[in-house]
N, C-alpha and C positions, 0 to 999 in steps of 0.2 A: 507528546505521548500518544496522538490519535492512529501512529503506524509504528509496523516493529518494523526494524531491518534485520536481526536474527535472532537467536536462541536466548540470547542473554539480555536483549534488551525487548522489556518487559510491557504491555500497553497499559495506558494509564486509565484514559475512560473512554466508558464504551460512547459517550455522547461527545465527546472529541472525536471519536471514531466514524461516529455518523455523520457529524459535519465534514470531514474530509469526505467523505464516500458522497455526501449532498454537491461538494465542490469538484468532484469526478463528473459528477451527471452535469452542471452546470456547465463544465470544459466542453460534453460533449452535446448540448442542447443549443448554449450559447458562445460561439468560439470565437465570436466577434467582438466582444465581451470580457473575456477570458484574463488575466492576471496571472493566477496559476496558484498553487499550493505548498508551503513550507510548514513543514513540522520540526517543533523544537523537542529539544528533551526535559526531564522533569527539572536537572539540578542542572544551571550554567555555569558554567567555566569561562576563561580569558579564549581558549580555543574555539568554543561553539561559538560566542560572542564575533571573534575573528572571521569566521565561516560564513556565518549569518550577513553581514558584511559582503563579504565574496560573495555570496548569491544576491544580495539588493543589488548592488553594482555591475549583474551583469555578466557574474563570471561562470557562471553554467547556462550560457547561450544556448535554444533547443530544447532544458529542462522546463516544463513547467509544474513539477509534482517533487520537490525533494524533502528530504528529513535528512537534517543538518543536527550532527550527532559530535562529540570530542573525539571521535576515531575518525572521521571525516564527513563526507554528504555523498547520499546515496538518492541514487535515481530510481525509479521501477524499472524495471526488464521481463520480457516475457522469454524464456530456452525452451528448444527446444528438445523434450524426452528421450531418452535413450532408446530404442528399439528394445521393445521389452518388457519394458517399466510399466504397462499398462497394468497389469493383477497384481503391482507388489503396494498399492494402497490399503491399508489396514487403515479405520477410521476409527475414533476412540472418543468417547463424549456424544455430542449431540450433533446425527446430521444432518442437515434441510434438504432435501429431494425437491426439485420446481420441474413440475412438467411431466409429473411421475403417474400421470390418470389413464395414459395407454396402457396396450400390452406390453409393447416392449417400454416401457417409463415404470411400470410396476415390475419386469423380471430385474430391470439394470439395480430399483431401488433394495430388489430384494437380495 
């Protein structure tokens, strides 16, 4: 539960959450080192169980960040935006501006 894959599935803690985000910076600090990352979900099933499996064994060669869910296992991906899409962000709750002490870091935050 330390990553969502979508809308429906829910994070569980935020200090799970840290530890993944601690083992992101460790892949990219020490890569020589590196294992890699799996996230389970809160409640198992015979299919997560099965998955879980399939990734110790090898069978997502190239991942090393998955969360292994009873809809299947999901890798991170970065897409690329739509032409466009830059001003339809609406931000709702609380949001951290880093690097915002310029002019333009204080017009973008504003």
């Amino acid at each position: 539960g330390a990553v969502s894959v979508g809308r429906s599935d829910r994070l569980v803690s935020a200090v799970q959450a840290q530890v993944w985000g601690l083992g992101r910076v460790a892949a990219l600090e020490v890569p020589e080192r590196w294992g890699g990352l799996v996230d389970l979900p809160e409640v198992w099933d015979e299919r997560v169980m099965g998955r879980l499996a399939g990734v110790l064994a090898g069978g997502f060669a190239g991942e090393d960040q998955v969360a292994v869910r009873a809809s299947g296992v999901f890798g991170r991906r970065l897409v690329r935006a739509a032409a466009g899409d830059s001003g339809s962000w609406v931000p709702s709750g609380t949001v951290l501006v880093t690097g915002g002490t310029g002019a333009l870091g204080g017009r973008v935050a504003r």
